[in-house]
Backbone as a ProteinNet text record, in pm:
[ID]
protein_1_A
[PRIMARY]
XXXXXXXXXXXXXXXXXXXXXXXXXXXXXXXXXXXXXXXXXXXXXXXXXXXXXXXXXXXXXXXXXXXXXXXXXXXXXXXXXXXXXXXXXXXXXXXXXXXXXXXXXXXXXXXXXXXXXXXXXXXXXXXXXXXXXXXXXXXXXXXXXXXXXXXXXXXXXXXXXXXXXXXXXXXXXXXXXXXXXXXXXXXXXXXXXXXXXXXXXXXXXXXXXXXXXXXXXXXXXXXXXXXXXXXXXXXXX
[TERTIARY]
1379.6	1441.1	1341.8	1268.9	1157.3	1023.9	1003.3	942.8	898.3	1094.6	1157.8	1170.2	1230.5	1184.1	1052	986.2	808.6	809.3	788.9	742.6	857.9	922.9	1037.2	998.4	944.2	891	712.2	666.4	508.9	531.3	668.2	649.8	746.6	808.1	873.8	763.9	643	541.7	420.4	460.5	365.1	503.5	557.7	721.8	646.5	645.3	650.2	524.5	372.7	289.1	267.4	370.8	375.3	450.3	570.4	643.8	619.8	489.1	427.1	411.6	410.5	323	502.8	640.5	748.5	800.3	761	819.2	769.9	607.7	536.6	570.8	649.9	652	783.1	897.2	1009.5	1017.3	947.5	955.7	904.9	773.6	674.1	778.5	833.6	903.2	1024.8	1111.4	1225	1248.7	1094.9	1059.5	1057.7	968.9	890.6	1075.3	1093.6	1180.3	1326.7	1352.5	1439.6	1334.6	1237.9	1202	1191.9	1201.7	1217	1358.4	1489.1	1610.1	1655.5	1661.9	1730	1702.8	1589	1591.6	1627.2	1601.7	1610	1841.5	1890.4	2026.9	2062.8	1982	2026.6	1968.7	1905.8	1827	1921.8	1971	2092.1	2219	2264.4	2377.3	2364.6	2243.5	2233.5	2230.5	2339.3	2399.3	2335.4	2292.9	2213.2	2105	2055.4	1916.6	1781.1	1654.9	1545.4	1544.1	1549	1556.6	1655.6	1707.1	1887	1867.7	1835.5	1761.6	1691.5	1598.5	1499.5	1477.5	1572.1	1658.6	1725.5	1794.7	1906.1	1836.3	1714.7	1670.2	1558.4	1492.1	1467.3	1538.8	1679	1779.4	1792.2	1846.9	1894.4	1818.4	1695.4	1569.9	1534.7	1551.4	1466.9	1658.3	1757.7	1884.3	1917.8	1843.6	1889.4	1804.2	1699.1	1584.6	1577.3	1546.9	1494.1	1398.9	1446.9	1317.2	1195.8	1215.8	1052.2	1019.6	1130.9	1037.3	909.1	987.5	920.5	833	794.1	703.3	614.8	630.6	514.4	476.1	563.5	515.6	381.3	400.1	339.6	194.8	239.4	122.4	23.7	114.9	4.2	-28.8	101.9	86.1	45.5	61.5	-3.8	-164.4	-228.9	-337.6	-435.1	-387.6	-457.9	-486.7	-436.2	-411.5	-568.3	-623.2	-778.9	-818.2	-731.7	-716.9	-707	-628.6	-631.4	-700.2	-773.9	-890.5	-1002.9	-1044.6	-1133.7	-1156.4	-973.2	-1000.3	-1004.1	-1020	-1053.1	-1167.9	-1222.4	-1396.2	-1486.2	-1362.2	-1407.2	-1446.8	-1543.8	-1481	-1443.3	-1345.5	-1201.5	-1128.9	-1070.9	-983.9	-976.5	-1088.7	-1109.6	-962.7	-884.8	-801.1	-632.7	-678.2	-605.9	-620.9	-722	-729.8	-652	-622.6	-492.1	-426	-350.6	-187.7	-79.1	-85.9	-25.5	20.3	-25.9	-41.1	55.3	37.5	163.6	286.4	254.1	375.7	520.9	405.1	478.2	522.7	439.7	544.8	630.6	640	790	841.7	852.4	1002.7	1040.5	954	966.1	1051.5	973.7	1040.2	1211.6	1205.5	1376.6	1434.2	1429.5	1525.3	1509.9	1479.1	1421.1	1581.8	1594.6	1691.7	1806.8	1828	1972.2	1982.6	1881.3	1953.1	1952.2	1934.2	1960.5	2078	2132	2214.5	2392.9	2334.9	2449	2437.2	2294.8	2359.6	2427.5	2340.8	2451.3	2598.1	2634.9	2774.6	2864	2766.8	2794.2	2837.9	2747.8	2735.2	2873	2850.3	2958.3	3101.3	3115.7	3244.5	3251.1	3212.8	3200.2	3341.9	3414.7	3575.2	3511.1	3625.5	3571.6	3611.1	3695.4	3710	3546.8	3480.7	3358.6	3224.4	3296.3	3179.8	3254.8	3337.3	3458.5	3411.2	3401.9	3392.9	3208.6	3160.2	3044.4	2998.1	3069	3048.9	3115.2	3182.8	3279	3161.7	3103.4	3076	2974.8	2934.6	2826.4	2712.2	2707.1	2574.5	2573.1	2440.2	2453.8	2453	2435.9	2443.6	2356	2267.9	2124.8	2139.7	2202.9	2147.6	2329.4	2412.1	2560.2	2520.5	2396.5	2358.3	2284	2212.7	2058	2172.5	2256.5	2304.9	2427.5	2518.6	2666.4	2665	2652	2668.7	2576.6	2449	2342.7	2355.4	2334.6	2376.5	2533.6	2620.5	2767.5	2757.3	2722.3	2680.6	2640.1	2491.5	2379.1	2453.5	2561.7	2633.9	2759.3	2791.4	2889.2	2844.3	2731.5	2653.5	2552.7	2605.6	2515.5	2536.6	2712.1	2763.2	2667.8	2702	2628.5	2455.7	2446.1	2250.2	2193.9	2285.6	2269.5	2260.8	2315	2343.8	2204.1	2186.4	2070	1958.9	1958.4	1787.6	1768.9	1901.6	1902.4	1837.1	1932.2	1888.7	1718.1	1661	1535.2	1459.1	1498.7	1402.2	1397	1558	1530.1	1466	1421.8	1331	1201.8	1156.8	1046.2	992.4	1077.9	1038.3	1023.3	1033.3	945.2	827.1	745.5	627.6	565.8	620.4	523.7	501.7	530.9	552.5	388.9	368.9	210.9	131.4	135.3	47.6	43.1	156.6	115.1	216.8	126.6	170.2	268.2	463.1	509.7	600.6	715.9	767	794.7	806.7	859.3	742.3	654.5	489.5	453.7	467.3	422.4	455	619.1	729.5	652.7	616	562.4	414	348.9	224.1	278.1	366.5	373.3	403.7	503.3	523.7	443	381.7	269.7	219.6	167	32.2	138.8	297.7	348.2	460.9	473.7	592.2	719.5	777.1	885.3	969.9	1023	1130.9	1200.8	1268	1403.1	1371.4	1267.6	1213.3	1089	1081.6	975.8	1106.6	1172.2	1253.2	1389.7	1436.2	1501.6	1458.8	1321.3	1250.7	1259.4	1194.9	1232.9	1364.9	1432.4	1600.3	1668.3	1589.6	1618.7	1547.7	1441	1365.3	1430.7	1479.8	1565.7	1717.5	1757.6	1912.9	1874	1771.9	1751.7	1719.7	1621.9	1569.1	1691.3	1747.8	1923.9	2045.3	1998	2118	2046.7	1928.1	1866	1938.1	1870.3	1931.7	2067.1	2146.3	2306.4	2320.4	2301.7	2286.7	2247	2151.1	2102.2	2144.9	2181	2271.7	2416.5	2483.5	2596.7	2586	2460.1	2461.6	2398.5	2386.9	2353.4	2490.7	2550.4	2681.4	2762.5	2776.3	2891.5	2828.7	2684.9	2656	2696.2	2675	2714.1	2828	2913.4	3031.5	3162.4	3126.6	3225.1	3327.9	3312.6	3390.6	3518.6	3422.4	3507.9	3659.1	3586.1	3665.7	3773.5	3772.7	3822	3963.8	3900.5	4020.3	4072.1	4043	4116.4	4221	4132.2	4303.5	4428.1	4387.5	4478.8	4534.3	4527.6	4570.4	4705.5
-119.5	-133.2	-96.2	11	83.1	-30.2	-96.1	-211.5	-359.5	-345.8	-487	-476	-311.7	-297.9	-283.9	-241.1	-267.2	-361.2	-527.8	-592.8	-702.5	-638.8	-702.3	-654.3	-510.4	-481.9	-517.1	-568.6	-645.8	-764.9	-843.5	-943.4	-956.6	-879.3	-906.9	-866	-795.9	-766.5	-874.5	-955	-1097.6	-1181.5	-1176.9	-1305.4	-1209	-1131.1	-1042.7	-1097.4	-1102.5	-1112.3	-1289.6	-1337.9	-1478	-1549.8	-1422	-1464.1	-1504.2	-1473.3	-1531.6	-1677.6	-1695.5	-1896.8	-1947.4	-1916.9	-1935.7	-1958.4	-1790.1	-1832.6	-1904.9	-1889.8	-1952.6	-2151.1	-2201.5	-2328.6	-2348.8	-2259.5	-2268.2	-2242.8	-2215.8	-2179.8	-2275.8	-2286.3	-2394.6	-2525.6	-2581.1	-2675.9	-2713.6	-2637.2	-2604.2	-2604.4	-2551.1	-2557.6	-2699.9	-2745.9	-2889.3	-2974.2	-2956	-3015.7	-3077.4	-2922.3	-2922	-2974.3	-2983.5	-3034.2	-3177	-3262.8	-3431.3	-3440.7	-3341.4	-3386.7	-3408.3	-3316.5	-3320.6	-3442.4	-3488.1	-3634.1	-3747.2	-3707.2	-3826.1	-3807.3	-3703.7	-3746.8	-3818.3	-3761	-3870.8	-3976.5	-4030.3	-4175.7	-4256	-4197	-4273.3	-4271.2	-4233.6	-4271	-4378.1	-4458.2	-4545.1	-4681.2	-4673.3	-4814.4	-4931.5	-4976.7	-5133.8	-5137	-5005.1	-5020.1	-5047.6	-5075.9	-5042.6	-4902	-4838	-4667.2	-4621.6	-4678.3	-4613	-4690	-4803.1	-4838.2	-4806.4	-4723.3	-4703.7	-4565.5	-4505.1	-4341	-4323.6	-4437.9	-4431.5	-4516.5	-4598.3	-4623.1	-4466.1	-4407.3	-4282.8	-4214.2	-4170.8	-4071	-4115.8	-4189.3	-4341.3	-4266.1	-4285.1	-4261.9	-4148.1	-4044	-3879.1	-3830.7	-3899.3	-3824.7	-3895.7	-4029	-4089.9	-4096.1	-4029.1	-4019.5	-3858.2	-3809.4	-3658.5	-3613	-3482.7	-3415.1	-3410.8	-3389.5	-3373.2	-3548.5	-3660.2	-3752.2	-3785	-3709	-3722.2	-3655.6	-3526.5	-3492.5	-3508.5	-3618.2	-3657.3	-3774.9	-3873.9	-3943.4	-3927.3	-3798.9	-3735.3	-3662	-3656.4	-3537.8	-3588.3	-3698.4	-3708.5	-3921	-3971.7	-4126.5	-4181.8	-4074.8	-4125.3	-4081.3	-3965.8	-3935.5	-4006.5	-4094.2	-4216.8	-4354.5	-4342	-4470	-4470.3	-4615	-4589.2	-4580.4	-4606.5	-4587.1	-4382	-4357.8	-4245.4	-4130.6	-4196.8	-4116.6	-4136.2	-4232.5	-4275.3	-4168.2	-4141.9	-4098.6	-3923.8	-3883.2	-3756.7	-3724.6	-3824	-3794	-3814.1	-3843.6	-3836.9	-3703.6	-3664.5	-3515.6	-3504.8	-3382.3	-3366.3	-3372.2	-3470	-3469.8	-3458.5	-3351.9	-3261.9	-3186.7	-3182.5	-3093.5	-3162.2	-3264.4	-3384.1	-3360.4	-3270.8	-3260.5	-3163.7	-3064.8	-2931.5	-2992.4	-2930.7	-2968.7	-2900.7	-2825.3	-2721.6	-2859.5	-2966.5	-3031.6	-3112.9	-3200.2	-3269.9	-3228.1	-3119.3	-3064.6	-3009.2	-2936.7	-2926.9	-3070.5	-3168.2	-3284.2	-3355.8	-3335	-3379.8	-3289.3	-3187.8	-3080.1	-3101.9	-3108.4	-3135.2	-3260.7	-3370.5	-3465	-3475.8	-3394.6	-3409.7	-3333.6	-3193.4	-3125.4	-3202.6	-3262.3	-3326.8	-3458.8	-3497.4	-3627.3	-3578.5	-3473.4	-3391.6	-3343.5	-3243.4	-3159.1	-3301	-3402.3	-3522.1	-3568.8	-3575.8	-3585.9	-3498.1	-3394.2	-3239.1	-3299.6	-3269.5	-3284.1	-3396	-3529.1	-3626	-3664.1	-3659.8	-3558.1	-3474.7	-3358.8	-3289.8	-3316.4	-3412.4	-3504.1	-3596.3	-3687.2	-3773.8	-3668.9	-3580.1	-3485.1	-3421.1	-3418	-3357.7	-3394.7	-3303.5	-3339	-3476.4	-3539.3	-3637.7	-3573.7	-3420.5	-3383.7	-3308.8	-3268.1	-3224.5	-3316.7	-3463	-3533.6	-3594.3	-3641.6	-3683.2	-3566	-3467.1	-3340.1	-3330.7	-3389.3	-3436.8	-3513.4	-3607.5	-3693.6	-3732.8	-3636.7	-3647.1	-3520.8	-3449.9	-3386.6	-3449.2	-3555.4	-3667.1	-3714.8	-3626.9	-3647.3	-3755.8	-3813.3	-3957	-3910.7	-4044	-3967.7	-3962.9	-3961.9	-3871.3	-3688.7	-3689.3	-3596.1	-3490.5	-3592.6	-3494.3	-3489	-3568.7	-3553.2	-3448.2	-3399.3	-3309.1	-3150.8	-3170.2	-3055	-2989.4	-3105.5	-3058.3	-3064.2	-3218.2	-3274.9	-3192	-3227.2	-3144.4	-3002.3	-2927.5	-2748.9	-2717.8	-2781.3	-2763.5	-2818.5	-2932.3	-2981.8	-2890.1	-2823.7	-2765.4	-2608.5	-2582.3	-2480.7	-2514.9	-2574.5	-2648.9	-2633	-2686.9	-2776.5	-2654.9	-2530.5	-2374.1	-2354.9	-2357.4	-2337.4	-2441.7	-2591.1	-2644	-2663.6	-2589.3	-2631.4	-2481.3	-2397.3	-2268.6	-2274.9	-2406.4	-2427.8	-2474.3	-2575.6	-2671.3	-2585.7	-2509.1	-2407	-2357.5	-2274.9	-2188.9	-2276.2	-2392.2	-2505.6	-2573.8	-2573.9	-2593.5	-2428.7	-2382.2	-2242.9	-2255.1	-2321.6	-2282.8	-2393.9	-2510.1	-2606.5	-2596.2	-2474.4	-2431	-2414	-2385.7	-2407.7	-2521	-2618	-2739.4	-2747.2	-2664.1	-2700.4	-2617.1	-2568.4	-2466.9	-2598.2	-2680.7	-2825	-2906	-2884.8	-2908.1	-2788.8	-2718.1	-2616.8	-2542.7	-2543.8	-2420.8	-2336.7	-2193.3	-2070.7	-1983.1	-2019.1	-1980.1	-1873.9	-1861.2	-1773.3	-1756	-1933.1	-2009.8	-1995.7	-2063.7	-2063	-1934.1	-1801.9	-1691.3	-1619.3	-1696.9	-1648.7	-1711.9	-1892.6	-1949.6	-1905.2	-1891.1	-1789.7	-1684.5	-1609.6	-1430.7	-1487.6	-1573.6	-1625.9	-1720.8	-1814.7	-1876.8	-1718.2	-1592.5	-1552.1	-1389	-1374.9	-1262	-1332.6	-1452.3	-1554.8	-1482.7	-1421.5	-1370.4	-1440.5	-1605.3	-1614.4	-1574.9	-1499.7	-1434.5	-1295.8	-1262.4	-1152.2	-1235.9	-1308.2	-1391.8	-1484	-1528.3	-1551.8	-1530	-1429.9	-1281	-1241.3	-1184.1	-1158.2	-1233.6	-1384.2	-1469.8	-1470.8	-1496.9	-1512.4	-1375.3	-1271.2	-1172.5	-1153.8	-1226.6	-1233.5	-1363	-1424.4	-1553.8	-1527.5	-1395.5	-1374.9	-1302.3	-1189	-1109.1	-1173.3	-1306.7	-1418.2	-1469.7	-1511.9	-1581.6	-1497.9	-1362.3	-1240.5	-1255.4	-1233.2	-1172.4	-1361.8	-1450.8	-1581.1	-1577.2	-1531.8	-1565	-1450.3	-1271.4	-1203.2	-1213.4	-1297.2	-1373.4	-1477.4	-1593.7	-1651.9	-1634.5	-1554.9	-1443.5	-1374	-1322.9	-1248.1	-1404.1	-1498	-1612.4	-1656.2	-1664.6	-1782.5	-1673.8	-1520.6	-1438.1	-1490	-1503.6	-1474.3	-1618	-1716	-1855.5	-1937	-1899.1	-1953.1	-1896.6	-1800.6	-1692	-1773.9	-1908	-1950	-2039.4	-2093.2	-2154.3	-2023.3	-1940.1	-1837.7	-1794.9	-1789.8	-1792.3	-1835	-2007.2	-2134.4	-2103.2	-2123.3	-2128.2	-1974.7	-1859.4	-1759.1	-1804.6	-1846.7	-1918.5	-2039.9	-2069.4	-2195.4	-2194.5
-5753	-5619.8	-5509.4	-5554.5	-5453.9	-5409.6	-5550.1	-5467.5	-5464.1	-5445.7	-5419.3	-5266.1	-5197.4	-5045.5	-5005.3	-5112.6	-5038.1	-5019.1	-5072.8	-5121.2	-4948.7	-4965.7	-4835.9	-4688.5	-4689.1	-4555.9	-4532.2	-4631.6	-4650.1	-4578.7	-4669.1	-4600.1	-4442.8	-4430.2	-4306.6	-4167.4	-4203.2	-4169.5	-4124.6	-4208.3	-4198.4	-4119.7	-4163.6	-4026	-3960	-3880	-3754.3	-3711.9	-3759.9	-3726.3	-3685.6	-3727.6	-3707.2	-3639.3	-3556.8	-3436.5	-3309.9	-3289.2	-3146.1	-3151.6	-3242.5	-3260.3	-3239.6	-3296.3	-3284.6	-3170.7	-3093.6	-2959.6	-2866.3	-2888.8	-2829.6	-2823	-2923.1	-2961.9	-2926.1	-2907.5	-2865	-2688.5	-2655.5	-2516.1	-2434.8	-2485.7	-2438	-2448.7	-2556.5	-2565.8	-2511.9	-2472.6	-2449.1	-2253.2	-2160.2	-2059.6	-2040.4	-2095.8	-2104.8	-2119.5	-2145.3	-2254.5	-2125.7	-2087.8	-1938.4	-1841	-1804.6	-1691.3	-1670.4	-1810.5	-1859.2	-1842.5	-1892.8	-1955.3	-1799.2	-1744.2	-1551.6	-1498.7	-1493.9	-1425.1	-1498.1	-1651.3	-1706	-1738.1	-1713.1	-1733.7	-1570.2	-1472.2	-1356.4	-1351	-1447.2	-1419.9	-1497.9	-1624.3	-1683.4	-1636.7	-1481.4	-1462.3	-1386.8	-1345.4	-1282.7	-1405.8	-1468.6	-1514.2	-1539	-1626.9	-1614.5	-1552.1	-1483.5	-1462	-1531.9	-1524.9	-1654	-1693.5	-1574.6	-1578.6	-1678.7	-1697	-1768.1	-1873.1	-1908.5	-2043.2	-2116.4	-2038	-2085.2	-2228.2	-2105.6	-2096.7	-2206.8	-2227.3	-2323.5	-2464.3	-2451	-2562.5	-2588.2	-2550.2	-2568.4	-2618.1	-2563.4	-2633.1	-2793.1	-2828.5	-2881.8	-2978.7	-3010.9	-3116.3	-3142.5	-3055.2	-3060.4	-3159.6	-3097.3	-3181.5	-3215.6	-3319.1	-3384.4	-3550.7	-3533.7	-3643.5	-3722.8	-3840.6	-3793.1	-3761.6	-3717.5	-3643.6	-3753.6	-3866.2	-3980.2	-3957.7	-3935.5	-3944.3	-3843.9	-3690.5	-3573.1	-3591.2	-3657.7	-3674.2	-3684.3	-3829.9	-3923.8	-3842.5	-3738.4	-3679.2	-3615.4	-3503.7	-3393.1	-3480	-3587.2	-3663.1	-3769.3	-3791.7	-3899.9	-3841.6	-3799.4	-3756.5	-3619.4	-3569.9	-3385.7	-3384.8	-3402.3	-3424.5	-3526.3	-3588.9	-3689.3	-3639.7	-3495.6	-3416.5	-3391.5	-3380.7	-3343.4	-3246.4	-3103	-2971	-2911.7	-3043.7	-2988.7	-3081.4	-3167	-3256.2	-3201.5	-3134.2	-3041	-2922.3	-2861.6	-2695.2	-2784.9	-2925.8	-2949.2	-2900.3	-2957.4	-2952.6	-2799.1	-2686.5	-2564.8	-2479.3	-2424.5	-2358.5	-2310.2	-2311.2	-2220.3	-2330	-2409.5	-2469.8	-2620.6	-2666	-2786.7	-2856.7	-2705.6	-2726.4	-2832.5	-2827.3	-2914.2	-3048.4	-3091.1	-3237	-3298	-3155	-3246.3	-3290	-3377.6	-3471.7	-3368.2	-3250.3	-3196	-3114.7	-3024.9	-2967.9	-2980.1	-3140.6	-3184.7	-3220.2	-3243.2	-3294.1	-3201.5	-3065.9	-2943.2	-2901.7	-2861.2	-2856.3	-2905.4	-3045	-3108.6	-3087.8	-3067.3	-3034.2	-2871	-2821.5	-2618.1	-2638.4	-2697.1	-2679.1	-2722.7	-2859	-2938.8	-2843.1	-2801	-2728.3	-2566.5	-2535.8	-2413.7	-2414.1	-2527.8	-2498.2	-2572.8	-2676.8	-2677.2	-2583.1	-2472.9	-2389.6	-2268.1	-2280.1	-2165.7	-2199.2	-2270	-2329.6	-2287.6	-2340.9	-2224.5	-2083.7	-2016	-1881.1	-1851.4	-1889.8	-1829.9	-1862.2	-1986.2	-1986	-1903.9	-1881.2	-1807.3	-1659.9	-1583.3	-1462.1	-1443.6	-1593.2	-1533.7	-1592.3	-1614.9	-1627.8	-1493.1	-1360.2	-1250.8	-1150.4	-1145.4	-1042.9	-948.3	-948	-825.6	-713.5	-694.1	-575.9	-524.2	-605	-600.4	-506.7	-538.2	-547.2	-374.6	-362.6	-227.1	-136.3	-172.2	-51.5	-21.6	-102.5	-69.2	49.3	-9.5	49.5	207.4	192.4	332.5	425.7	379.2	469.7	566.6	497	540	478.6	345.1	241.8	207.1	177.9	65.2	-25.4	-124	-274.3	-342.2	-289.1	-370.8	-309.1	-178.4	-87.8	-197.2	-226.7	-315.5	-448.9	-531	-673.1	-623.8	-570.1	-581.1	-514.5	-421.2	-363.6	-435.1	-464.8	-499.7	-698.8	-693.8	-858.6	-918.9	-913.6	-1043.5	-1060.6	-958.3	-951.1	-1025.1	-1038.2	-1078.8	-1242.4	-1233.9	-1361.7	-1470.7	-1414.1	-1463.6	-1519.5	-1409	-1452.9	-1610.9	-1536.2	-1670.1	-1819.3	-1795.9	-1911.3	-1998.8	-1917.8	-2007.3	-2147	-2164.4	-2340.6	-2412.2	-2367	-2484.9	-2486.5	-2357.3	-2389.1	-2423.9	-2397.7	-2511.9	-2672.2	-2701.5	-2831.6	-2875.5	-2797.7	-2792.3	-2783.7	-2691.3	-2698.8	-2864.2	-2880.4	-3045.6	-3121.3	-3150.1	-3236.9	-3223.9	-3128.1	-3086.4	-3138.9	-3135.1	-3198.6	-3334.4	-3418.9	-3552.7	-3593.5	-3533.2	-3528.6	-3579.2	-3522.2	-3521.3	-3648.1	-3759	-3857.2	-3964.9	-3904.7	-3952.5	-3927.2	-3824.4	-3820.9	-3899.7	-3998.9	-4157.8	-4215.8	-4234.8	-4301.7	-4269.4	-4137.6	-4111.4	-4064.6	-4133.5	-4181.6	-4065.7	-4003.1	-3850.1	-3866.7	-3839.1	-3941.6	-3848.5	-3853.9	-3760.6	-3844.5	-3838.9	-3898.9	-4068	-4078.9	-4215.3	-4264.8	-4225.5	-4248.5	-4315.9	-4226.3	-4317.1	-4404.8	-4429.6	-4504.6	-4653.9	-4657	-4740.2	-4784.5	-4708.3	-4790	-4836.5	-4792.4	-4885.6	-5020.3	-5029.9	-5164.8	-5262.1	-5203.9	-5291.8	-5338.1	-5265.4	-5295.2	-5394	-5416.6	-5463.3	-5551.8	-5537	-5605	-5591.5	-5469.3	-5475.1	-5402.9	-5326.7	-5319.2	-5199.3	-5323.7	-5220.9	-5109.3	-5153.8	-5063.8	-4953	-4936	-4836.7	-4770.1	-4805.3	-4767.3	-4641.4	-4718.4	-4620.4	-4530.8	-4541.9	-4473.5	-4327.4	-4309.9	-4247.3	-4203.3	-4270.8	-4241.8	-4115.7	-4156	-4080	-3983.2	-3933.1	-3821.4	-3718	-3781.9	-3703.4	-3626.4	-3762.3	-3674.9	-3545.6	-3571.8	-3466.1	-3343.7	-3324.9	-3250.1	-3212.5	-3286.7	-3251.1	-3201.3	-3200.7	-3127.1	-2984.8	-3001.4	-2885.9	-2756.7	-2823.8	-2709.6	-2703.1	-2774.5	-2730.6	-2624.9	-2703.2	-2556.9	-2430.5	-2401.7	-2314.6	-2251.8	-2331.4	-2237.2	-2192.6	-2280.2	-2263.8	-2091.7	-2079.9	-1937.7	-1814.1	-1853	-1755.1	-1732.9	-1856.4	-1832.1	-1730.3	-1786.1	-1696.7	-1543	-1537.8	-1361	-1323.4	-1406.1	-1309.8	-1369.6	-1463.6	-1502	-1421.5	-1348.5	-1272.1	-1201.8	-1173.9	-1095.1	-1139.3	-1287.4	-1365.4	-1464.3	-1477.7	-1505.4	-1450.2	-1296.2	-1217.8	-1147.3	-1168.4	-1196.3	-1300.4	-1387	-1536.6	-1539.2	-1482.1	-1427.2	-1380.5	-1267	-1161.4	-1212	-1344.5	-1369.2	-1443.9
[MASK]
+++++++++++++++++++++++++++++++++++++++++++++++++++++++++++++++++++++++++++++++++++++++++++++++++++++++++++++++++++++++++++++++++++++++++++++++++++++++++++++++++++++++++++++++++++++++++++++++++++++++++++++++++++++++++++++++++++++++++++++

């Protein structure tokens, strides 16, 4: 038993030492990720546009494929292209040869058109008294999407892109799969190199709930500060 817990705090020692590359790939991605989904859920409410085609053939594919396939797309099938094995060897763009590179862009991109996905949802679920009082005050409707709709939306739309961030972290462990050494990653060396399994394993597993308490506490204290109003109504109701 004595050291079945050694052998569990060794390796939870190595997850630990391998949590920076995690958050580092969840954060980075997840930023990236919201700063594409916001415009691109208001580009798809514009209906029959190319924009909204375009949008929705994007969504369409990033949550219609899996994420290890996008991966292997981005990681091992786009970087084989001879156009862009070529622009490696250009200077400047050396930086094309990390694995950190591809790997961050299939996750930007997947949480990028699920969380496009929430907001515009979210958008076209917006009171039409919301959008009328807008518009009456004299706004157009770029000037009631950017002031009234998106900010209300964006509030709305916290429960499920809380979901969506989590789910984008435990993501992260597909990229042990191409050899980038994140939580899963160091969970899988302790065991190639001690063959234990269930103790490299755990290990991991218990570095993810703690990662996954810590974001719900977190968005727990966002939603109380900007859901307050919806709370509110739903008293009075």
């Amino acid at each position: 038993m004595s050291e079945t817990f050694d052998l569990f705090w060794l390796a939870l020692q190595d997850c630990i030492a391998a949590l920076p590359i995690t958050i580092f790939l969840t954060v980075v991605s997840v930023l990236i990720g919201l700063c594409l989904a916001i415009p691109l859920a208001v580009i798809s409410q514009r209906e029959k546009t190319l924009g909204a085609r375009l949008t929705n053939g994007f969504v369409y594919f990033f949550t219609g494929t899996p994420l290890l396939v996008q991966l292997y797309i981005f990681y091992f099938g786009i970087p084989s292209l001879p156009a862009v094995t070529n622009l490696m060897q250009t200077p400047g763009w050396e930086f094309l040869k990390e694995g950190y590179i591809w790997v961050l862009t299939a996750l930007t991109l997947n949480t990028a058109a699920y969380s496009t996905v929430i907001f515009s949802g979210a958008i076209r679920n917006t009171e039409r008294g919301e959008i009328e009082a807008a518009l009456a005050y004299g706004m157009s409707k770029a000037q009631a999407m950017r002031r009234v709709i998106l900010p209300s939306s964006l509030r709305r739309a916290l429960p499920a892109y809380s979901n969506e961030v989590i789910m984008t972290m435990h993501s992260t462990a597909l990229a042990s799969t191409v050899t980038i050494v994140e939580i899963t990653g160091a969970a899988s060396y302790f065991n190639s190199t001690y063959y234990e399994p269930f103790v490299a394993y755990s290990a991991a597993a218990v570095l993810y709930l703690v990662l996954n308490t810590l974001l719900v506490l977190a968005f727990r204290q966002v939603e109380k500060r900007y859901l307050v109003h919806l709370k509110s109504r739903l008293g009075s109701a």
